[in-house]
N, C-alpha and C positions, 0 to 999 in steps of 0.2 A: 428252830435253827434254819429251817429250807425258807421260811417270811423271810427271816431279820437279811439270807445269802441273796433271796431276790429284790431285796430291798436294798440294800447294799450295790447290786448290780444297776438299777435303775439310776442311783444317786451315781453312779461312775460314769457312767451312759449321759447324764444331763450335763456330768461338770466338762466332758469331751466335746458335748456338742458345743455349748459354750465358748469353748477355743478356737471351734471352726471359724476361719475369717467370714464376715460378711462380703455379701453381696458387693463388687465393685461397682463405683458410681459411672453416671455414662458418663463421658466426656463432653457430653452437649447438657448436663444437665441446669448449667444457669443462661439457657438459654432458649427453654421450652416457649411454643405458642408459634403467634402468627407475625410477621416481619413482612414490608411494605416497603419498595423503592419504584421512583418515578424515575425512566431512563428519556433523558436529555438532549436534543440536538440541537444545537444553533440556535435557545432559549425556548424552544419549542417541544413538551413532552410528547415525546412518538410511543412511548408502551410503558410496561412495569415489568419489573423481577418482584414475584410474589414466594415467600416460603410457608411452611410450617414443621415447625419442631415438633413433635413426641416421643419421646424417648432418646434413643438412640438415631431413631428416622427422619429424615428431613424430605421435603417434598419442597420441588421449586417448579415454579409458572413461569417463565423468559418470553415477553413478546412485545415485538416492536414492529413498525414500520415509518422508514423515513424514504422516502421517494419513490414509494409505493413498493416498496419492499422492505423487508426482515425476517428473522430467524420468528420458527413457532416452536417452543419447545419445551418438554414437561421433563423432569428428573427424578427419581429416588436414592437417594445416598444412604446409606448406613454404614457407620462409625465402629470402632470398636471401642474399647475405656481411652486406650491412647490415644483417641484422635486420628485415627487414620481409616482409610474406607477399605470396607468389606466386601461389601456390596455396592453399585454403579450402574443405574438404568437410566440412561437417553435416547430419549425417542420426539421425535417431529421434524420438520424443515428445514434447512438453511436459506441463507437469506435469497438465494436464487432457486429456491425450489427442492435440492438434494432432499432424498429423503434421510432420515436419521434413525438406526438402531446401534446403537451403543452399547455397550457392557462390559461393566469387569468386576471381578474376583477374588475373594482373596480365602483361601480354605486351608487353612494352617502355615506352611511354610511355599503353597503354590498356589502364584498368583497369573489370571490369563484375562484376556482381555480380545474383545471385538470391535472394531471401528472401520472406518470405511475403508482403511486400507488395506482390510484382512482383520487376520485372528492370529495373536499371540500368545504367549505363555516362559514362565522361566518359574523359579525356584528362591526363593527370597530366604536369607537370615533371619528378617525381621520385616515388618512391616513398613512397606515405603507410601511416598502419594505416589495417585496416580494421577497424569498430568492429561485432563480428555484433551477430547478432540474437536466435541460440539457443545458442551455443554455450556451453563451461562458461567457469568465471569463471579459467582456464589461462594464457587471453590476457593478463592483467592483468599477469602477469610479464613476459611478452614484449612488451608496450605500454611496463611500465616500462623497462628496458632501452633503446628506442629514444629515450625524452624525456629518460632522463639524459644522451644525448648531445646534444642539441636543442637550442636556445637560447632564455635564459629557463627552461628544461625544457618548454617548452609547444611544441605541431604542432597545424597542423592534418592532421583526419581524415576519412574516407570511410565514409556518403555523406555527411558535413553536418556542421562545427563545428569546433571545435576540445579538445584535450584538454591538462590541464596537471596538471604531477606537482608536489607538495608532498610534500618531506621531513619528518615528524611528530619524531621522536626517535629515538636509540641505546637500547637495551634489552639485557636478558639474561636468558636461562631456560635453567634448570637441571635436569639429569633423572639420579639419581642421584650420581656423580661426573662426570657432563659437562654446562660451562657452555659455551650457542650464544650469541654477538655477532649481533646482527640489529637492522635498522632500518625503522621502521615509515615507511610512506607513504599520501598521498591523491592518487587518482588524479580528476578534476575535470571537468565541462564537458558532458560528452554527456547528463548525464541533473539530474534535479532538486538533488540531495543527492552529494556525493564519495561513491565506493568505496574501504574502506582492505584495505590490506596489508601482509604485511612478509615482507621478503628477509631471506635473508644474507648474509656478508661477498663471497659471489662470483654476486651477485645471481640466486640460485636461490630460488625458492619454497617459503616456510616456510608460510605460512598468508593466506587471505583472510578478513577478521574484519566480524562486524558485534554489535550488542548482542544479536542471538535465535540466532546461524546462525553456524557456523567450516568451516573446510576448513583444519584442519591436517597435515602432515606424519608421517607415520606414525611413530609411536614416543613421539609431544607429545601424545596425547590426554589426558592427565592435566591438563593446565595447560591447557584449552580456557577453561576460565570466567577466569583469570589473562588469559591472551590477548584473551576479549570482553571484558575489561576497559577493555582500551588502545581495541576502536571504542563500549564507550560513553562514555568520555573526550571522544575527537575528535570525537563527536555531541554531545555536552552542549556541549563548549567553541564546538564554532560557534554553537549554537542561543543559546547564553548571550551572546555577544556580537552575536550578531543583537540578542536581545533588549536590552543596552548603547544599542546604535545608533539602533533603531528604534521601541521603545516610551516613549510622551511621557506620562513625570509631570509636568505644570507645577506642582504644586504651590503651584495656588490653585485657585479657582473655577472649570471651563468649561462657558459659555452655547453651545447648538446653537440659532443662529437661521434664522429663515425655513423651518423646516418643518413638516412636516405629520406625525402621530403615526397609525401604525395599531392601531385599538383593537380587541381583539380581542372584544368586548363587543357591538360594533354592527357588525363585518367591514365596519368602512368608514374612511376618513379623515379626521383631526380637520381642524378650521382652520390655517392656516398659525399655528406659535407658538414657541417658544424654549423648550431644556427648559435647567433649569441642574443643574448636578453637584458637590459638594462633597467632594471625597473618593472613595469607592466608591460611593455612594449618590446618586439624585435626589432634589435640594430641591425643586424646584419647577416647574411647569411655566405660561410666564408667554406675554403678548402677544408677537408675533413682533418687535418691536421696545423690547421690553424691556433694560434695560442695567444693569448693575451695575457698582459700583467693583473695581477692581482683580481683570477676569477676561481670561480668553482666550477669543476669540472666535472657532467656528469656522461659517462663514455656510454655510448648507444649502443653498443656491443653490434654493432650493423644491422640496428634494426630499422624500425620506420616511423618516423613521425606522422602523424596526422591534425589535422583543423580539431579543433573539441567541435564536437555533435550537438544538436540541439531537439530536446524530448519537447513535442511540439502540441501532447496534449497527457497536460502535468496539471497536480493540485498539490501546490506547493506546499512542506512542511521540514521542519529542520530535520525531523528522523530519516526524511530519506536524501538529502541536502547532498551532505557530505558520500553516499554510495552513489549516486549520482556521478561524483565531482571523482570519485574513482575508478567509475565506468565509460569516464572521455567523454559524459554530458556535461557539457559547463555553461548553454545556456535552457534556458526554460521560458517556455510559452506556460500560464495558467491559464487553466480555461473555469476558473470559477473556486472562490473561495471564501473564508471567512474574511473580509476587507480588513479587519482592524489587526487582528492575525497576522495577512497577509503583509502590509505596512508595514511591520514589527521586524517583519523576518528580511526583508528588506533590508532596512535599512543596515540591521545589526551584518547580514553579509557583507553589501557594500563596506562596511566599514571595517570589515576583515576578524569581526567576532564571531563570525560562524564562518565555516565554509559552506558553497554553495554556490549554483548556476547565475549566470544572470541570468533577471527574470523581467516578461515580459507581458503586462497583468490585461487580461480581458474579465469586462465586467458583466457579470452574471445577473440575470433576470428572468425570475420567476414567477409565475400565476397563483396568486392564492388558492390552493384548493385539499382535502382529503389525502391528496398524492402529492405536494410539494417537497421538493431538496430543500431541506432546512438551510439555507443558502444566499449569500448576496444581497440582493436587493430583492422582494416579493411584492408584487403590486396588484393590484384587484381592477384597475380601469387602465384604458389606453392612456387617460392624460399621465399617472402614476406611471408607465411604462415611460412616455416620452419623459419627464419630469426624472428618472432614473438614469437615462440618457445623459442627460443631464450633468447630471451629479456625476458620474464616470467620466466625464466628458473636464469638471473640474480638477477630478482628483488626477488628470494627468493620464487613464488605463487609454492603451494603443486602441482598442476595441470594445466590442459586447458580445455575449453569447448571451442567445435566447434557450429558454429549456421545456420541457414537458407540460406545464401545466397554465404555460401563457394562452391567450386566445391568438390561435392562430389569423385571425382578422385584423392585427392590430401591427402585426409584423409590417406590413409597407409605411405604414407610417413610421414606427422607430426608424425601417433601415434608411428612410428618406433625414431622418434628425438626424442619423449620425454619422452618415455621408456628410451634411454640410457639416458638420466639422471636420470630415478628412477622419474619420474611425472605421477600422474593419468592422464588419459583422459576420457572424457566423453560428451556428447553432443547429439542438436537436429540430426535428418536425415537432410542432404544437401537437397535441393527441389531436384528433377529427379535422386534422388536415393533411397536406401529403406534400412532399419532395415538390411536385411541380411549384404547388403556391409558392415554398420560399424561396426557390428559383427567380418564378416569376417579381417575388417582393423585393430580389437583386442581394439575396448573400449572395457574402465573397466568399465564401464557403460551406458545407456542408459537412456535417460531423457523425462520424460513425457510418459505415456502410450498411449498418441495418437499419437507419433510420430513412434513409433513400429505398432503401429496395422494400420496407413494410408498405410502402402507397403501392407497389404492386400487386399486393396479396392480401391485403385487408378490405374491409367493407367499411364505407364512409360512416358508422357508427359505433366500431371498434374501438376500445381507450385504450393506447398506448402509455398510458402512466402507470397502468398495474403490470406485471410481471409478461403480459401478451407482448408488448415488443422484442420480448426475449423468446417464448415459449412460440410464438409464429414463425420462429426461424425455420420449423420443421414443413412450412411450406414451402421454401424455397426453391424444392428439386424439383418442382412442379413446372417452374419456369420457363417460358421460352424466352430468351434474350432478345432474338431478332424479332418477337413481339410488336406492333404497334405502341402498346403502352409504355414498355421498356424502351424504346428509340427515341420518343417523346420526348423523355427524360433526359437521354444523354444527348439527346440535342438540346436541350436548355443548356445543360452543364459545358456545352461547348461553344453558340452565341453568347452564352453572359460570361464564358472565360470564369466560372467558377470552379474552385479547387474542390477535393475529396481528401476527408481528415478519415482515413476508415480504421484504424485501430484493429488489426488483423489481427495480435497476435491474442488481443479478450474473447475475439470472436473463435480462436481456434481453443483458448480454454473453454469459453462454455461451450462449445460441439465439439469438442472430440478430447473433454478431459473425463476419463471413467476412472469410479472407486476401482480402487486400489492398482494403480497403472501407474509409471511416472510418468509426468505430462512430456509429451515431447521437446518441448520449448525448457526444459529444463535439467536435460539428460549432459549437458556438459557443465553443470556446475553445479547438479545437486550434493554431491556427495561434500562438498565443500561447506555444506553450509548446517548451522545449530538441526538437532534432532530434530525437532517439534515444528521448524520450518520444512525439512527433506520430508515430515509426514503430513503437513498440508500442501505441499506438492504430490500426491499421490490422490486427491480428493477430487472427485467430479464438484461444478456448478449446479448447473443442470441435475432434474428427477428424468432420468434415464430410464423411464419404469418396463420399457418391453425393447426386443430386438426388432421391432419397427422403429421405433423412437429413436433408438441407435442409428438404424441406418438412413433415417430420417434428417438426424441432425450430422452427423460425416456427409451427410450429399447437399444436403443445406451449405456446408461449410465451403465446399467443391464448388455448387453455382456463385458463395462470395468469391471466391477468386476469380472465376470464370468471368462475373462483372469485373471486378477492378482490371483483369487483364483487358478487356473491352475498353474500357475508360484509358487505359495508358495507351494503349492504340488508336484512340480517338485524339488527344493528344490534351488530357484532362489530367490536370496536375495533383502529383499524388502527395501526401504532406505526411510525414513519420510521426506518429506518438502513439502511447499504449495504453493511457490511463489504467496502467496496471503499478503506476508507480518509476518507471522509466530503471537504469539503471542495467541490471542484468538485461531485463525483459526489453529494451530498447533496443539490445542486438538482438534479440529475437525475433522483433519487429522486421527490420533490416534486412533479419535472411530470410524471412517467408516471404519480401519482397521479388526474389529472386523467380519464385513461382509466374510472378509478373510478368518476366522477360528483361529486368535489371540484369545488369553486371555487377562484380563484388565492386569496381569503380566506381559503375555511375551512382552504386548506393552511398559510397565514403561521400561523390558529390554530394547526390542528393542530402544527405543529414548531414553536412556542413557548411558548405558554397552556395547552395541555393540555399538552404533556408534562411543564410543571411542576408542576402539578396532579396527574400521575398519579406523578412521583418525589417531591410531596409539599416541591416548592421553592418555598414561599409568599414571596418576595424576588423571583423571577425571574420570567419570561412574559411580560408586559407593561413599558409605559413609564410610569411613576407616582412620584409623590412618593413616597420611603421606601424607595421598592423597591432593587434592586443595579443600577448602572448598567451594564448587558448592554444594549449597542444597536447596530446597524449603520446607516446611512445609504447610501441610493440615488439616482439624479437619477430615476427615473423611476418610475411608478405600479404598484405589483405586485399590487393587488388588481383593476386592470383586463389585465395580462402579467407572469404569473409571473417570467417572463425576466427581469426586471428583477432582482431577486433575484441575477442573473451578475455584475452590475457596482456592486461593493460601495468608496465612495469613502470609508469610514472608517467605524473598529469601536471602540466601548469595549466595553473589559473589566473589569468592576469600576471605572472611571474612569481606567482605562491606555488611551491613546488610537494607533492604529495608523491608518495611510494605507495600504493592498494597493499602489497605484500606486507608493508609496517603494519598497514592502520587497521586489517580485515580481522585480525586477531580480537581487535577490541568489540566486534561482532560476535565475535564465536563463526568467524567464517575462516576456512585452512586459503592460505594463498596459494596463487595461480602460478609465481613466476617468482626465480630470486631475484633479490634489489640488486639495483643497478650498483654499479663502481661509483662513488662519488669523492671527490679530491677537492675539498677546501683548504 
């Protein structure tokens, strides 16, 4: 009897275990092993994103460099069965040096997180993504993945917002005798503008696409430009229907009443008056309570009109076009791009399918070498330099810019080819040359203030194409101005009547932007704008590594002003742009201008009247009868607070009229000011 009870018991005991569920599968499990993508720029491969699967663990390699810089960075993800992260370790560089330690968490129902702009933590229902901060763009498959099962396809995400997937289209590419089925997507929400991508049929990672930059699949480098094809598609198609929506042809007459006109003539304010518009063009500029038959009426509520602005060192793209065109920059200097790209985008605004600046194309010329900008035109000999000239010189571009990896020796002879045709020049220093030669070579100007002031503090065999022209800034407080070698200079720059392009406000990010801070330059509009954008505004450039460094590069930043102040008192013309993308950061420009010894007037001049003046755009600068209707409208006074200049309540362009407050929604950005009254 006690055998047959514990036999009896063993059989109950097996048929129990039996019921127990098995072991849940990973969520990564048809997707174990190793995976290969070659990343892309300008048809030229600059690095790889490298993984490998095992189990639940994914381990990824991200490393590039295009113009002698990029991100270095290694990763560990771990998954849970649903596809979502547990665990998150990033660690190494960004593309300018920061260092990287990343991490986050996820331990039942409490998930925290570490990144450069501190340490987090909250309390989760359920398992959300987390959206990093540095890591490679890897995640994007595994985010898609989790929203195809989501409802709606949209989640939200940690720290902040929410994300939503859009399916784009079915595609196929081709490579030799094997055709891939793959489907393109836009993933949405955390940042200004969608990230596209495209799977395949077992939603594995084929490529992450944009119009300048790819991360394809190893063995698809071939079709890279076929592939940017489909994100500049899905870029033009939103910006084009943005522009559908949001740009007002009334087609008739529109009167701006009740405001006040800044003249840049007398840097002061007219009387309060009405300007009227017919078409592209100002008719008239009449009594503020002037009226005409059958117009539109939009009432200034007494604020101030101004000239539209002009970002004078842009690299034009339609994602930033249109914030631009509602930041009161309506025209654009390029200073180097994809040509074929650039053309494109062109044309499509002129013709009122995009919104967008007018632009004004300098043509870009590069040195073959290790550290080339995947960009423009790239040449290996001086005849290929002049012979480039050339061809810039056909296509119509105002100018050339020279850049980093040309030979500095070659430079007098371009600027002599494109003088005789009547073309600006301007551009960085060659690496193992300096500020004086391209002086001496006869630019008409000089770009970046750290590319001038590096021949003061470098030794004639220093390479400025690797990350040293950024990373030497920390000699700068060493300086003496009133130097022989420093005077040298600014005597050149004041016999040859050469301009200074110095882009202050990149130089006041990379030296005085520290993790977890909010950048100065963005403390009146951050709160305005998507999560994920307000948390890479909180992110140093620069490797910060010690509190010398620190005060190294703050005093660094202090002798850039202390020059450019020198140079405007010497009476060396100073030229606005940011190459941080123009827009917001254009009035930022602007007001650090003020450190100068500018007024909030002479800057409204300077970034309207003059610069059309100096591109020779007798239409544009001002508000006048005849002229091109480029105007922005403000409720408040800019010639007594710059600032005001932030809160732009409606922009024409050529007599295309835009409201920012409509259109910033479609951003994920909260508006600055309510719409104007308008009476059609």
């Amino acid at each position: 009897m006690k055998l047959q009870f514990l036999f009896l018991s063993f059989i109950l005991l097996f048929l129990n275990s039996c019921k127990q569920e098995s072991p849940k599968v990973s969520s990564l499990a048809n997707y174990q092993g190793d995976e290969t993508y070659s990343i892309i720029f300008g048809s030229t491969t600059v690095g790889h994103l490298k993984t490998h699967t095992d189990g639940d663990t994914i381990q990824i390699d991200y490393d590039y460099k295009n113009n002698g810089r990029g991100p270095t960075m290694k990763e560990t993800i771990v998954l849970n069965t649903e596809g979502f992260p547990v665990q998150w370790n990033i660690t190494g560089n960004t593309t300018f040096g920061n260092t990287v330690d990343e991490q986050y968490t996820l331990n039942g129902n409490a998930a925290s997180w570490t990144d450069a702009t501190g340490s987090g933590s909250t309390t989760v229902d359920s398992a959300l993504w987390y959206v990093n901060q540095s890591g490679s763009p890897y995640a994007a498959i595994l985010t898609l993945r989790s929203l195809l099962k989501a409802q709606d396809y949209s989640a939200d995400i940690l720290p902040a917002g929410t994300l939503r997937l859009t399916e784009m289209e079915k595609i196929k590419v081709s490579v030799d005798s094997t055709t891939t089925s793959l489907t393109t997507y836009a993933i949405s929400g955390a940042d200004l503008n969608p990230s596209y991508l495209i799977a395949d049929n077992e939603q594995g990672l084929f490529a992450v696409i944009s119009p300048l930059f790819i991360i394809v699949r190893e063995g698809f480098e071939a079709k890279e430009k076929e592939l940017r094809a489909y994100a500049e598609k899905y870029s033009a198609e939103r910006f084009e229907s943005l522009q559908k929506k949001y740009a007002h042809n009334y087609g008739k007459k529109v009167r701006i009443t009740n405001v006040k006109l800044f003249d840049p003539t007398t840097l002061g304010l007219t009387e309060l008056s009405s300007v009227l518009v017919d078409g592209e063009r100002i008719v008239s500029i009449d009594a503020p309570e002037a009226v005409g038959q059958d117009e539109v009426v939009i009432d200034g509520a007494n604020g101030t009109l101004v000239a539209g602005m002009y970002e004078m060192h842009a690299h034009a793209g339609d994602e930033g076009a249109l914030l631009n065109v509602l930041a009161g920059v309506t025209s654009f200097r390029d200073m180097g791009n994809d040509n074929a790209v650039l053309e494109d985008l062109i044309k499509k605004i002129n013709s009122g399918v995009l919104a967008g600046p007018r632009i004004h194309r300098l043509g870009f010329i590069e040195g073959k070498s290790d550290y080339s900008a995947n960009n423009g035109i790239l040449v290996s000999s001086q005849e290929e330099a002049l012979a480039a000239v050339d061809s810039y010189h056909d296509m119509g571009f105002y100018g050339i810019k020279l850049y980093n990896s040309m030979n500095g020796d070659w430079a007098p002879a371009i600027v002599e080819k494109a003088h005789g045709y009547g073309m600006f020049v301007c551009g960085h220093v060659p690496a193992f040359s300096n500020a004086n030669a391209m002086l001496r070579a006869g630019y008409d100007e000089m770009t970046h203030i750290n590319q001038t002031m590096l021949g003061w503090v470098l030794t004639p065999e220093e390479d400025t194409r690797s990350l040293l022209r950024l990373t030497a800034l920390k000699r700068f407080p060493e300086l003496d101005l009133n130097s022989p070698r420093v005077q040298e200079t600014m005597d050149l720059f004041v016999q040859n009547k050469t301009a200074m392009d110095p882009t202050l406000a990149i130089h006041e990010v990379l030296m005085k932007a520290r993790n977890g801070e909010v950048r100065e330059g963005t403390k009146d509009f951050i709160d305005h704008m998507p999560p994920n954008t307000q948390r890479g505004y909180k992110v140093a450039l620069a490797d910060i590594a010690s509190p010398e460094d620190d005060q190294k590069y703050r005093g660094g930043y202090d002798k850039i002003v202390e020059t450019l102040k020198m140079m405007k008192d010497k009476g060396i013309f100073i030229v606005p742009g940011t190459d941080l993308g123009g827009a917001f950061m254009y009035h930022r420009e602007l007001e650090l201008y003020q450190q100068l010894g500018y007024t909030p007037a002479e800057l409204l001049k300077l970034a309207s009247y003059d610069m059309a003046n100096y591109l020779g755009d007798k239409d544009l600068g001002s508000i006048a009868p005849g002229k091109l209707a480029d105007f922005f409208l403000i409720p408040g006074n800019p010639v007594e607070d710059l600032k005001a200049i932030k809160t732009i309540s409606m922009v024409s362009r050529g007599g295309t009229f835009y409201y920012p407050s409509e259109v910033y929604p479609a951003f994920g950005i909260k508006p600055f000011t309510p719409l104007p009254v308008v009476k059609e």
